[in-house]
C-alpha positions as MATLAB code, in Angstrom:
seq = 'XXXXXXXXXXXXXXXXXXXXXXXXXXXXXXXXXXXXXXXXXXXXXXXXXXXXXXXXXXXXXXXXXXXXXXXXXXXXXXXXXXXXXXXXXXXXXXXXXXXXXXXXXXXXXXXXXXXXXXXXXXXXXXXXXXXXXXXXXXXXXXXXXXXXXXXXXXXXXXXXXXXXXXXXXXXXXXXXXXXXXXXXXXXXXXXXXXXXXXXXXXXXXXXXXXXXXXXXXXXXXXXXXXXXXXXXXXXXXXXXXXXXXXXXXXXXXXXXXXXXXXXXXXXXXXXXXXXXXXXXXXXXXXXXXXXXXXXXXXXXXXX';
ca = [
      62.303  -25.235   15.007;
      62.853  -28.735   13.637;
      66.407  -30.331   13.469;
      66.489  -32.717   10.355;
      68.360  -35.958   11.709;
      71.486  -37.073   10.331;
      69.575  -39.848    7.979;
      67.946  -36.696    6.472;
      70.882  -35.274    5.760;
      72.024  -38.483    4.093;
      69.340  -39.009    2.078;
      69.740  -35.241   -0.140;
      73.744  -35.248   -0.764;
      74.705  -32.201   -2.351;
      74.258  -32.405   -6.554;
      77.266  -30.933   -7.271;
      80.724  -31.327   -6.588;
      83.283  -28.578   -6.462;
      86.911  -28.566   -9.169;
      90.215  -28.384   -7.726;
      93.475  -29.001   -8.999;
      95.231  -32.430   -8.725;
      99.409  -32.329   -9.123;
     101.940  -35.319   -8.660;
     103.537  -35.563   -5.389;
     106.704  -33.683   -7.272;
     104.466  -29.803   -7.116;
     104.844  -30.256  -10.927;
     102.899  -30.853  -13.624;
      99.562  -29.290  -12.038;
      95.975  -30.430  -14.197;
      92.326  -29.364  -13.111;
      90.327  -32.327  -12.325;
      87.968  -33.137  -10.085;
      89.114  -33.782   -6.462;
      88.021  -37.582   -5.163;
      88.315  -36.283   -1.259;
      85.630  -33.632   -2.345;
      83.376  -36.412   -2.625;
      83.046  -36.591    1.570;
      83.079  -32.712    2.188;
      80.082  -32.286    2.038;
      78.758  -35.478    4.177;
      81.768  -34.965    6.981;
      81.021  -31.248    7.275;
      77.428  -31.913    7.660;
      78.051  -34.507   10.422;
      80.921  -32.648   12.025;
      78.598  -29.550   12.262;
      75.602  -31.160   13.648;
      77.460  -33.607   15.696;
      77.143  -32.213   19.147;
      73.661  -31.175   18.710;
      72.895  -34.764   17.684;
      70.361  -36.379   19.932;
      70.773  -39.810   21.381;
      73.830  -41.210   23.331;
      75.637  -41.042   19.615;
      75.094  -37.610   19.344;
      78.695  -36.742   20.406;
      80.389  -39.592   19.319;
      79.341  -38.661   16.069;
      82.204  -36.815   14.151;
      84.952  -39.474   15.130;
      82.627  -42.065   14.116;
      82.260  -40.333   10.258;
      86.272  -39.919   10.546;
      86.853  -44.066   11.535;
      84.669  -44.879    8.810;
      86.297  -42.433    6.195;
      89.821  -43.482    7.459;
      89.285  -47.088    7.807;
      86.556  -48.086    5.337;
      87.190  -51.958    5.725;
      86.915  -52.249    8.916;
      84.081  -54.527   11.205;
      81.667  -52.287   12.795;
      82.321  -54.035   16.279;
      86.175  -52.202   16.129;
      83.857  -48.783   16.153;
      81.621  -49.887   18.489;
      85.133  -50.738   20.399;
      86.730  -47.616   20.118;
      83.967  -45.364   20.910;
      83.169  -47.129   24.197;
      86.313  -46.627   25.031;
      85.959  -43.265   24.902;
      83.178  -43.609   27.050;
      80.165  -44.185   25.010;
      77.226  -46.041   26.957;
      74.958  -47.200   23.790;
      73.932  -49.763   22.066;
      75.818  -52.152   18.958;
      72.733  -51.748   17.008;
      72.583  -47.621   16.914;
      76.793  -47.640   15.807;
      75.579  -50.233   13.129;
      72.760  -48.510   11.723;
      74.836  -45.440   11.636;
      78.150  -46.751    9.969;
      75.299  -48.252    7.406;
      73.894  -45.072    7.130;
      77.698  -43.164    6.741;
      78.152  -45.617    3.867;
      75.682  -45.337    2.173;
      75.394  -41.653    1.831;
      79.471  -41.623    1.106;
      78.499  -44.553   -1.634;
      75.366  -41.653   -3.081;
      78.365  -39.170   -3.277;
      80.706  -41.456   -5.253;
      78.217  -42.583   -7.362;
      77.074  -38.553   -8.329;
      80.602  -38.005   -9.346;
      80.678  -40.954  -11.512;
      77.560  -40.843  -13.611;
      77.876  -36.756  -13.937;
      77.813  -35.117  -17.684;
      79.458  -31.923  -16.875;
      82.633  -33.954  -15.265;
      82.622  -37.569  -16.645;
      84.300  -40.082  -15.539;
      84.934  -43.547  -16.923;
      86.503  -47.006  -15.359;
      89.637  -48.868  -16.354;
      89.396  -52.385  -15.959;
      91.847  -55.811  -17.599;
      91.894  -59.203  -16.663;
      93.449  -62.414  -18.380;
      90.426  -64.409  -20.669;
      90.989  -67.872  -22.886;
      90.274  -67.831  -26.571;
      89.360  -70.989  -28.073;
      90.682  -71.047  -31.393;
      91.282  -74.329  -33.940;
      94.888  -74.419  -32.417;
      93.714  -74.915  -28.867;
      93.106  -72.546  -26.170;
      95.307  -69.533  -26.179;
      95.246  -66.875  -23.374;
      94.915  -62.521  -23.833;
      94.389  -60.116  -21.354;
      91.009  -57.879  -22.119;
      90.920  -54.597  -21.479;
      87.961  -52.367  -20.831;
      87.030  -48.855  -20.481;
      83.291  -47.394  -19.298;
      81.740  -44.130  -19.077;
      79.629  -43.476  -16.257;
      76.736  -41.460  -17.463;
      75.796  -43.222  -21.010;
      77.601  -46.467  -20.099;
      79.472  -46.789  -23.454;
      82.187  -49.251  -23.329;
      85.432  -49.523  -25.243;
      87.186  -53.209  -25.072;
      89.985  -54.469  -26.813;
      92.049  -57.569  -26.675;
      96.011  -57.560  -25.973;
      98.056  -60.544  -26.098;
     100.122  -59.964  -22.802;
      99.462  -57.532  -19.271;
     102.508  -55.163  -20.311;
     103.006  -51.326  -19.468;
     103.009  -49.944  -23.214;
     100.125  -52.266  -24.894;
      98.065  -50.875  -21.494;
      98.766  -47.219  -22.206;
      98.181  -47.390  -26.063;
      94.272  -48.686  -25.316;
      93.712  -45.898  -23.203;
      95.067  -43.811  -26.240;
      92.536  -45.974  -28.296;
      89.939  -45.759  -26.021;
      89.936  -41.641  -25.697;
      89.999  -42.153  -29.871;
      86.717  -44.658  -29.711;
      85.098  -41.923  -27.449;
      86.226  -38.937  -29.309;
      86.940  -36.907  -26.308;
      88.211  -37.651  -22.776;
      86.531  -37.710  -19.393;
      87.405  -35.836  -16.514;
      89.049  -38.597  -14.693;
      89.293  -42.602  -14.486;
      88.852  -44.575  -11.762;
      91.096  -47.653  -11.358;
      89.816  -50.952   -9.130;
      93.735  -51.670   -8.031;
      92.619  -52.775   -4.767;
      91.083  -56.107   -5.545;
      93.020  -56.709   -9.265;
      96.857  -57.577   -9.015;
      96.767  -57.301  -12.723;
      95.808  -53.566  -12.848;
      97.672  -52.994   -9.486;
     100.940  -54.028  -11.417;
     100.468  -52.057  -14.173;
      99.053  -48.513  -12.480;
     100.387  -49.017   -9.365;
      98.985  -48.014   -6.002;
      98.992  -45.136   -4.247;
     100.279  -43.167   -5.743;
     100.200  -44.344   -9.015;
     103.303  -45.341  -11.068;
     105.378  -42.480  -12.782;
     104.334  -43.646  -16.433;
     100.184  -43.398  -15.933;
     100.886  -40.413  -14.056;
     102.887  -39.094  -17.137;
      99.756  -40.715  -19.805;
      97.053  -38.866  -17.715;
      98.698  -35.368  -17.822;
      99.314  -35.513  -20.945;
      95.273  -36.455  -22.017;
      94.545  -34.161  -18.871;
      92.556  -36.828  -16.861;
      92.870  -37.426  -13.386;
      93.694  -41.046  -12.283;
      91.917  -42.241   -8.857;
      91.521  -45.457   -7.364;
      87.601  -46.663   -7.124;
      86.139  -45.539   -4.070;
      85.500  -47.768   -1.828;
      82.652  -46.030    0.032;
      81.045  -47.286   -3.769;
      80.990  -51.257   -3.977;
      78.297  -50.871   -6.860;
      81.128  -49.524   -8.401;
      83.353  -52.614   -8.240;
      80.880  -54.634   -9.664;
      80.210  -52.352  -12.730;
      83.882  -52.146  -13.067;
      84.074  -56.303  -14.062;
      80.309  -56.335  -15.925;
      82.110  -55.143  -19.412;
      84.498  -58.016  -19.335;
      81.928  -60.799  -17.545;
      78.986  -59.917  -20.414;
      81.859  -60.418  -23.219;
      82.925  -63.972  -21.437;
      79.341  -64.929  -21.139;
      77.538  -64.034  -24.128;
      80.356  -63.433  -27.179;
      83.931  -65.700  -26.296;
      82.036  -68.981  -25.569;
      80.861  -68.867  -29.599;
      83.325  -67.048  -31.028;
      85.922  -69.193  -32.958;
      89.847  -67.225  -32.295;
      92.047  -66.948  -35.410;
      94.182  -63.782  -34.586;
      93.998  -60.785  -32.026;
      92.951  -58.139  -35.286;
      89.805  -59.625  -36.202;
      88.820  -60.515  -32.804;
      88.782  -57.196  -31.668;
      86.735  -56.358  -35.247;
      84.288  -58.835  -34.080;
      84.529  -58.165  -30.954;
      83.028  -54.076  -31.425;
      80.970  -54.788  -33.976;
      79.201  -57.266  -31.430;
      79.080  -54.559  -28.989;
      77.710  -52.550  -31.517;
      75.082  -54.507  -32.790;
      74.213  -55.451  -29.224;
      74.452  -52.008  -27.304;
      73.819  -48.732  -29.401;
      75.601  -46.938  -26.262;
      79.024  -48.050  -27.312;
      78.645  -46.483  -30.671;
      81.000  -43.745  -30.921;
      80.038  -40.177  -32.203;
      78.984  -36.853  -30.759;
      75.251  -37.642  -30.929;
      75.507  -40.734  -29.050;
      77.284  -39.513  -26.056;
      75.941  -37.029  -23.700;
      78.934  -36.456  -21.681;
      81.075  -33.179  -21.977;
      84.687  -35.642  -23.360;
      87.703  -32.722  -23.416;
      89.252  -32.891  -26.868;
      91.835  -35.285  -27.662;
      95.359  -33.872  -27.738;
      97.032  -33.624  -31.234;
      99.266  -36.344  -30.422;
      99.135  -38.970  -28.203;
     100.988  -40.209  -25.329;
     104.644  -42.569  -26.717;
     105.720  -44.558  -23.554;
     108.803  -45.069  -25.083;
     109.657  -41.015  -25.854;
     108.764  -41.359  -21.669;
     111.717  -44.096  -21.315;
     114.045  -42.005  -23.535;
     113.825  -39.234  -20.875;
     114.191  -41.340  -18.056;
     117.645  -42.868  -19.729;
     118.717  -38.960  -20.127;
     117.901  -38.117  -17.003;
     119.533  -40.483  -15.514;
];
């Protein structure tokens, strides 16, 4: 009976991906959302299953190779080709390169499913610091961004400084622009101090934590099995730079975020809200919205 090879397995990554819940570190304040790790289940227990019966002199070195790339995704392929000869594997650079190329890929396919489904939508945070050229000069805002997967509609405002509570109130704004809210949002804090400030690492600082119970979305940093990903996450924000600031003549923050949508708008029908423009299943906005300073009240009464 025929085997199928581990590319083959690659190359059909399950469709779907299972719910679980995600909680803080705390045990408390339990959501459902879509689990991240579930992403590379299905790959690892493919490879872990068929590892031994693989064929070649990788064949057993196989399931520690899919853990050192899952574990230390930045890493050169030469340290795997290291540490697997020192466990005593006799082959070639080339087959642990076109493997770990293989590994990433498929791990990249499963990323990618998650973030462009309907049933489970997720969207991407991004905000970096822009100029506006104005008639007094050249004065500098931060621009934040938020993107669906599946349809690709964007929401982007303009915020005169990187704080906590202006970054909290345009997701608020954002979840309003979408009518609904996705599943969970990815944030690129790896390669953006500005966003790593704001959300934190991992984990995550107490106030998004707080902000995405309370819209029941799950917060996870951008996988980095997915570096298509990281490039869609700044394309909002570069195609705003490129084609609308350089013409656009700054008088105040209100009307440049008026412009601003109704450029998107006349430029991208995705980005226009309402329920017949957006095929992803958005969970309904809660009846009031998230108050970062009701969250600092209770951390001054708690303390």
């Amino acid at each position: 009976m025929h085997s199928p090879s581990t590319q083959e397995r690659y190359a059909n990554p399950p469709a779907q991906v299972p719910e679980t819940h995600t909680a803080h570190a705390s045990g408390r304040n339990r959501f459902p959302a879509p689990d991240v790790a579930a992403l590379f289940d299905g790959v690892k227990a493919d490879v872990e299953a068929g590892a031994d019966a693989g064929r070649g002199k990788l064949g057993p070195y196989l399931a520690k190779l899919t853990r050192m790339v899952e574990g230390r995704p930045r890493s050169m392929i030469k340290d795997f080709h290291n540490c697997l000869r020192e466990d005593g594997y006799s082959g070639s650079y080339d087959l642990v390169k076109k493997k770990v190329q293989s590994l990433r890929r498929g791990l990249g396919r499963q990323a990618g499913a998650l973030f462009a489904s309907g049933d489970a939508p997720f969207a991407q945070v991004e905000i970096h610091r822009i100029p506006l050229r104005g008639p007094a000069g050249i004065s500098k805002a931060h621009l934040f961004t938020m993107q669906l997967g599946l349809s690709g509609r964007t929401y982007a405002e303009l915020v005169p400084g990187c704080e906590l509570a202006a970054f909290l109130l345009c997701h608020r704004n954002a979840f309003t622009f979408f009518a609904g809210v996705p599943a969970g949002v990815f944030y690129n804090t790896r390669e953006n101090p500005e966003l790593r400030r704001l959300a934190g690492g991992t984990p995550f600082h107490l106030p998004l934590v707080d902000c995405s119970r309370h819209y029941g979305y799950a917060a996870y940093p951008t996988p980095v099995f997915a570096p298509w990903m990281k490039g869609r996450l700044k394309r909002p924000g570069k195609i705003l730079q490129k084609l609308f600031m350089p013409s656009y003549a700054f008088v105040s923050l209100e009307k440049a975020n008026a412009d601003m949508r109704e450029w998107m708008v006349r430029n991208d029908q995705r980005s226009e809200p309402g329920p017949d423009s957006r095929p992803e299943k958005l969970r309904p906005l809660p009846e009031m919205g998230f108050d970062l300073n009701e969250r600092r009240q209770f951390l001054r009464l708690r303390a």
